[in-house]
C-alpha positions, 0 to 999 in steps of 0.5 A: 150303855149308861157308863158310854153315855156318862163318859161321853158327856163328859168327854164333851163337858171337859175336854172339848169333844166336838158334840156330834162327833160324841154322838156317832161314837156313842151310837156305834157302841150302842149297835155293837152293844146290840149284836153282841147277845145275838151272837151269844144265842147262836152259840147256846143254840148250837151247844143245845143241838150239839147235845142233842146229837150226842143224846140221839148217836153214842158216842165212840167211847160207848161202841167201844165198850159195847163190842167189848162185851162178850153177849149181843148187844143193842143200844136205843134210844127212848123212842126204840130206835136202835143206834148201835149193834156190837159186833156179837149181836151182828153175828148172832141176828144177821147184819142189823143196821142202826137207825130202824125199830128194835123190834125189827130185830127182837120180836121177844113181846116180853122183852119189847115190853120190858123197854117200854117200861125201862123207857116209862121208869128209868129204871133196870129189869131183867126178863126171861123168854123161851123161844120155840122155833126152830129149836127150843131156846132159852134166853135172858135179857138185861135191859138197863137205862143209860143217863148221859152226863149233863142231861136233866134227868141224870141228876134225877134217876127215873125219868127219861133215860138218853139211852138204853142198853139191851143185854141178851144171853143164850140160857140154852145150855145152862137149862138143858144141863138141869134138865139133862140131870132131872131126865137122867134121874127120872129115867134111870130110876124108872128103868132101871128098876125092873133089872135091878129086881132081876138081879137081886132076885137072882143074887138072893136065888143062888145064895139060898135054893139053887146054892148047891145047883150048878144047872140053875146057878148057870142059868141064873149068872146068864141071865144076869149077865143079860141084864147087867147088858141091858142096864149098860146100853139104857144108860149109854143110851140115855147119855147119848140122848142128853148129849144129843138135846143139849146142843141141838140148837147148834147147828152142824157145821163141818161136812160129810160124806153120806156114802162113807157113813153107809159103808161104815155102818155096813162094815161095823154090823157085819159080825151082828148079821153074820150072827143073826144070818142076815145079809145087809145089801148096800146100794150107793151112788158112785159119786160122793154125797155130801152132807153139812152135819155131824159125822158120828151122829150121823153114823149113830143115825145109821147104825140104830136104823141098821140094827133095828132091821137085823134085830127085829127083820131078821127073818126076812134074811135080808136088810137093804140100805140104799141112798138115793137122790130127791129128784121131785123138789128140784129147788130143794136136793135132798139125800134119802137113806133108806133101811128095808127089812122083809121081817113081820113089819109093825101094825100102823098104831104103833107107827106115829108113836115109835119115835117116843122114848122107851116105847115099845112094840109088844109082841114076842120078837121084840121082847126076846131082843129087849130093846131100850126103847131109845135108838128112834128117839136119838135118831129123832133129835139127830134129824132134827138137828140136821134139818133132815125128816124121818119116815116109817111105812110098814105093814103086817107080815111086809117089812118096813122102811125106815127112810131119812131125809137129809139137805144136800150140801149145796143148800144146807147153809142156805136153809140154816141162814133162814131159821133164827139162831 
């Protein structure tokens, strides 16, 4: 403004511009003059919240990176609202939709105060939670800030991050693989110990007394041949159990055919109850019932059932297999195979403790059959898998009934949607 005024008095001084017209020119440059940091306000204004937009959405080259992340990811803001889910996380936790509270979608307290604190410091952690329901299930997250470039607290580390990335990863089946190894040992050294005492008791008996007699050396190899048996089946079995618990989070997910199952299993332990002069009596539906679930853990469900019954109801003569439909929840179908044997039955303090490993019923029946103590609690874990239930009813000198419940195919998914994954 001082040079327009300095060159407006000499232009009048030397060369003779009129006064007034000076003047309005030097009042049109001063209004000029004016405007100009006003619109320079609105441009910094408009900067200002076009940042503040990148800070509150990511930007397309964070989504990018995000899905390309093999584990479910979630991205917030410092106030926990959640502004993207990566495609994984929406398969793992439903279709979670950016703009309401992360805690809507993980209900982890641990992990919910983890973000509190990464929001408070600025700085990464990582946490561990077991969840508990439907299954047990191991996780670990990560939840490191984000400071985006240009932002007052990326130059200084520890204030209030722009965003925040949560990491989540399924430890499941890393811990039931440690844990499947310390069960195996534990058990097996447990339970192997009384055959392996037989053995070498047995071993050392021929090699010293009974050498020179064939009668007891005979009787000594069967019996050790018996318990060679035993080991073996203890051990398929405690394999099977592992197996079995280190994917029970993973629902099932091809279809089967119950009625199949049932015939299967009846065709399979035909030589055991033609051996124990037992008859196995079927009775199916004429249609087929399908199921959602695994087909050869259904058949060892089934089996185990059947074969309990022959072993241990086999002077009732006969072993009734039947399926049948739940008609009393309608809402709910459901397939119900039931195992009847008409042998000694158990005593009822015995039932709600037959489905624990290597318990077993003492008395004299059971312990010629010498039983691992295994098959109820794989059935177990299978049902639990499949949604399905077990019931027991027996009484003294009556039989029992073993009877699975099962979800029809028509609603299994719909009942696997319902439970967290």
């Amino acid at each position: 403004m001082a040079t327009a005024v300095l060159v407006t008095l000499g232009a009048v001084a030397f060369f003779g511009i009129p006064f007034w017209p000076a003047v309005l020119g030097l009042l049109a440059i001063t209004a000029a003059a004016a405007f100009a940091p006003r619109r320079s306000s609105s441009r910094r204004l408009k900067l200002k919240t076009q940042r503040e937009v990148r800070r509150m959405w990511p930007g397309t080259g964070m989504k990018v990176t995000v899905d390309a992340l093999p584990n479910p990811c979630f991205v917030a803001d410092g106030r926990g609202i959640t502004r993207y889910v990566n495609h994984e996380a929406q398969k793992v936790y439903g279709d979670v939709k950016p703009g309401g509270p992360l805690s809507f979608s993980l209900r982890a307290p641990s992990l919910l105060e983890a973000f509190d604190r990464v929001c408070e410091t600025g700085l990464p952690e990582q946490i561990n939670w077991i969840e508990k329901v439907p299954t047990e299930t191991w996780y670990e997250a990560h939840v490191a800030p984000i400071f985006m470039p240009g932002s007052l607290s990326s130059d200084q580390r520890g204030g209030q991050p722009d965003f925040i990335l949560v990491v989540i990863q399924d430890q499941t089946e890393n811990r039931r693989l440690e844990r499947m190894r310390s069960d195996f040992v534990a058990n097996a050294s447990h339970e192997l110990r009384t055959p392996l005492a037989s053995l070498t008791g047995f071993i050392e008996t021929i090699q010293g007394a009974a050498r020179n007699d064939p009668e007891a050396r005979d009787r000594f190899l069967s019996i050790m041949q018996e318990q060679a048996e035993r080991m073996r089946r203890l051990i398929d079995d405690i394999l099977s159990l592992s197996r079995i618990e280190l994917k029970a989070h993973v629902r099932p997910a091809g279809v089967v055919d119950l009625k199949e199952v049932v015939r299967h299993t009846a065709d399979a332990l035909a030589p055991l109850a033609a051996d124990l002069d037992v008859e196995i009596r079927v009775e199916v539906p004429d249609r087929p019932v399908k199921l959602q679930g695994d087909r050869d853990e259904l058949i060892q469900v089934a089996e185990n059932l059947v074969e309990n019954a022959l072993k241990y109801g086999k002077d009732g003569k006969f072993v009734d297999v039947t399926l049948t439909e739940l008609v009393e929840t309608p809402e709910l179908p459901q397939w119900q195979l039931s195992v009847r044997d008409y042998g000694e039955g158990i005593a009822s303090e015995h039932l709600p403790r037959l489905t624990e490993r290597f318990y077993r019923v003492s008395d004299d029946s059971r312990q010629v059959m010498k039983g691992t103590g295994l098959g109820l609690a794989i059935v177990k874990h299978i049902l639990a898998r499949h949604q399905g239930k077990l019931d027991i009813e027996s009484e003294p000198g009556k039989g029992a009934a073993f009877k699975v419940s099962l979800p029809a195919e028509d609603i299994a998914e719909a009942i696997l949607n319902k439970v967290p994954s």
